[in-house]
C-alpha positions as CSV (number, residue, x, y, z in Angstrom):
1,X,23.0,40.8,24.1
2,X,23.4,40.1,20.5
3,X,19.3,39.8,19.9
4,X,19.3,43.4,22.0
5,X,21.9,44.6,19.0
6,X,19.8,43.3,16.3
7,X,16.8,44.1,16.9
8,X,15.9,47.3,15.4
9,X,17.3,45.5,12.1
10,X,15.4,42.6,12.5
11,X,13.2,42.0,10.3
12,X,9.5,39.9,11.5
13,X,5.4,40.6,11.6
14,X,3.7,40.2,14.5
15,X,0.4,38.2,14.8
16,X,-1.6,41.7,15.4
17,X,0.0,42.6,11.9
18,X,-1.8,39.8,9.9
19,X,-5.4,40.4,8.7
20,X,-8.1,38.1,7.6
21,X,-9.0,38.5,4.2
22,X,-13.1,38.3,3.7
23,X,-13.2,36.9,0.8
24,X,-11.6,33.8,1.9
25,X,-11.4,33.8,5.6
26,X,-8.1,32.9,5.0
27,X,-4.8,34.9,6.9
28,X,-3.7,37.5,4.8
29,X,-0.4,40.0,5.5
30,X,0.4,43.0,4.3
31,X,2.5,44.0,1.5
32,X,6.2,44.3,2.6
33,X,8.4,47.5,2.0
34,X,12.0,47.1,1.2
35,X,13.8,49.9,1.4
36,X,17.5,49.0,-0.9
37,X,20.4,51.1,-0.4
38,X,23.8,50.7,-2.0
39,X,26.7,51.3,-0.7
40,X,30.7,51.4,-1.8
41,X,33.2,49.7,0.3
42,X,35.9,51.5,1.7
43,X,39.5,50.3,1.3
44,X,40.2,48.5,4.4
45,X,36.7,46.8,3.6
């Protein structure tokens, strides 16, 4: 249940995600995107 909760915020690359690079035939991912947000605490935080 708690994996079923998380998920959409879980953050993982599949195998299918991963490319070869040419050059070096070697696995090669692409760049992550972060996405920061800041947020204020409310008082009963």
């Amino acid at each position: 249940e708690l994996r079923e909760k998380i998920k959409p915020y879980f953050l993982r690359r599949l195998k299918s995600e991963v490319f070869l690079h040419e050059d070096t035939k070697s696995a090669k991912i692409s760049k992550k995107e972060e996405i920061i947000v800041w947020l204020r605490l409310t008082s009963c935080q």
